[in-house]
C-alpha positions, 0 to 999 in steps of 0.5 A, a space after each residue: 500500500 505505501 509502496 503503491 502510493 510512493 510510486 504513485 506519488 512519484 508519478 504524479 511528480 513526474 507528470 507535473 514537471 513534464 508538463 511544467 517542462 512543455 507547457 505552451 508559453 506565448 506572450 510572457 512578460 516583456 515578451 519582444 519579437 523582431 522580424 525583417 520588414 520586406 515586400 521583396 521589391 520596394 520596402 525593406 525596414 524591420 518589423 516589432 512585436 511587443 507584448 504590452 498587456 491582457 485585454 477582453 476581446 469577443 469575451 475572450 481573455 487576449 494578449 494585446 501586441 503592439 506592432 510597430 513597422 519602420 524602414 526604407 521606400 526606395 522608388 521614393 527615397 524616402 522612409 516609412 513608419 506606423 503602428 498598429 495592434 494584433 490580438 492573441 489567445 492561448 488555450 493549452 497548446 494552441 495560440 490563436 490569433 484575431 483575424 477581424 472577425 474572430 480568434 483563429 489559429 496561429 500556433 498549435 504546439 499540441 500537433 503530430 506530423 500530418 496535423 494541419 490547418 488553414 492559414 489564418 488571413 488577417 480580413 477574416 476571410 477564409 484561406 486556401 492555403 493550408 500549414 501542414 506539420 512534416 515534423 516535430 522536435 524540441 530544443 534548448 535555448 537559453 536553458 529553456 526546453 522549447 517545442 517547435 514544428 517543422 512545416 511543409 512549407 520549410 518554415 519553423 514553429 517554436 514555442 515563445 519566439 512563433 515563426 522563424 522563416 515566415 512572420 509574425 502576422 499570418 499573409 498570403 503570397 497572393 497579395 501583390 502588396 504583402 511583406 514579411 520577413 524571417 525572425 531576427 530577434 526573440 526576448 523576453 525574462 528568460 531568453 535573449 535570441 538573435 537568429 545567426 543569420 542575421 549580423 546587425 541590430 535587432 532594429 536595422 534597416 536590412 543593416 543600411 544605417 550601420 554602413 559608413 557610406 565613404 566608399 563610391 561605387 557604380 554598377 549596371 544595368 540596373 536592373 539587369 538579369 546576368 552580368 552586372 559590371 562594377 566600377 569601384 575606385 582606382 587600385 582599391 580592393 572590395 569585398 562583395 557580399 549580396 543579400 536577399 530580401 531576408 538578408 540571407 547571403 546569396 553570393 560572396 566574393 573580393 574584388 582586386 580590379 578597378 572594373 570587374 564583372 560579376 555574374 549573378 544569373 544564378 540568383 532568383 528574380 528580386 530586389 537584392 542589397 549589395 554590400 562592399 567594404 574595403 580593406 580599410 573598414 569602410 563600406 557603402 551599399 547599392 540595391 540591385 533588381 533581378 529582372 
């Protein structure tokens, strides 16, 4: 008999610190995430979540996150910025999110592979477009145990940071206007993460604002689908470094003359940004379109 309740006992704490372990987090205290801000074409900026506080919304108990967007609008060299609010839920494993006519699904730590469910649009209409879980895991970060899903559309779901390679807020890739970006930054009392393809601050303008723009260089067409030729300064040697509209490193070389062409017909139709630096330290940015 006390053997039995010892074992049972047991069990039960067991069972407690499995579920304190994996319990769905969403939203904790001074939560922040911070995501690359792009259409791929005309806007390049980031884009920040903050947690700020529970309100009641359709009778339900909701975590109010303001949203805060700023950044670069490059046809018209100027610089955008505005804020606006998304509206959570948290039921055991699923994380809902108000999509302007009622809560629907976001997150759902709880699924195996093969779950799925429609993508969430953010009128409130329904999507054709469905997350599909291909697999399941969990991972430590920052000593904190969390879950997180592999979708069929190559993103990543992790409990408390949401999507690594998509975005916060749920969009479909029909809309001609619609930007997102890959996660660059997730805090909050327990976890600092900056993903490690990303080299700048949290905040950067796709890292723009960190470049000492000392150096001149040209470069066409522009824009252009093949070859592109690049005048730099006399007996100056660059590096070159090319990144995609999530900041992801496509191409990468140095450059010894003061006229070289570099072939870029491997990389996908775009808007890229070209980064160079000089021995000495300095650098300069340009953008380039792939026809």
């Amino acid at each position: 008999m006390i053997m039995n309740l010892f074992r049972s006992v047991l069990t039960m704490m067991f069972l407690t610190a499995w579920c304190t372990v994996f319990a769905q987090v969403w939203c904790p205290s001074g939560a922040t995430w911070t995501y690359t801000y792009s259409n791929g074409w005309t806007h390049d900026g980031y884009a920040r979540f903050t947690y700020t506080g529970d309100v009641v919304l359709n009778d339900t108990l909701a975590q109010r996150i303001a949203i805060h967007e700023e950044g670069i609008d490059w046809p018209n060299n100027t610089t955008f910025s505005w804020e606006d609010s998304a509206f959570t839920t948290v039921h055991g494993d699923l994380v809902s999110i108000w999509n302007g006519a009622r809560f629907d699904t976001l997150y759902f730590f709880g699924a195996v592979p093969g779950d799925h469910w429609q993508r969430t649009v953010l009128d409130g209409m329904e999507s054709m477009q469905l997350e599909v879980v291909q697999d399941t895991g969990s991972t430590l970060i920052d000593g904190i145990l969390l879950r997180y899903l592999v979708m069929e559309d190559g993103d990543t779901l992790m409990e408390r940071l949401g999507s690594l390679t998509g975005f916060m807020l749920p969009w479909t890739a029909l809309m001609m206007d619609a930007s997102g970006g890959s996660l660059r930054c997730y805090a909050d009392g327990d976890i600092d993460f900056q993903a490690s393809w990303w080299a700048y601050g949290c905040s950067s303008w796709a890292g723009l604002e960190e470049l000492d723009h000392t150096v001149t260089f040209s470069l066409s067409p522009n824009p252009g689908n093949g070859t592109v030729q690049f005048v730099w300064p006399a007996s100056r040697e660059f590096g070159l470094e090319i990144r995609d509209a999530l900041g992801r490193i496509v191409h990468r070389e140095h450059i010894f003359k003061e006229s070289d062409s570099v072939d870029l017909s491997h990389v996908k139709a775009g808007v890229y940004n070209l980064l160079v630096t000089a021995p000495d330290g300095t650098r300069a940015s340009a953008k380039w379109i792939k026809q």
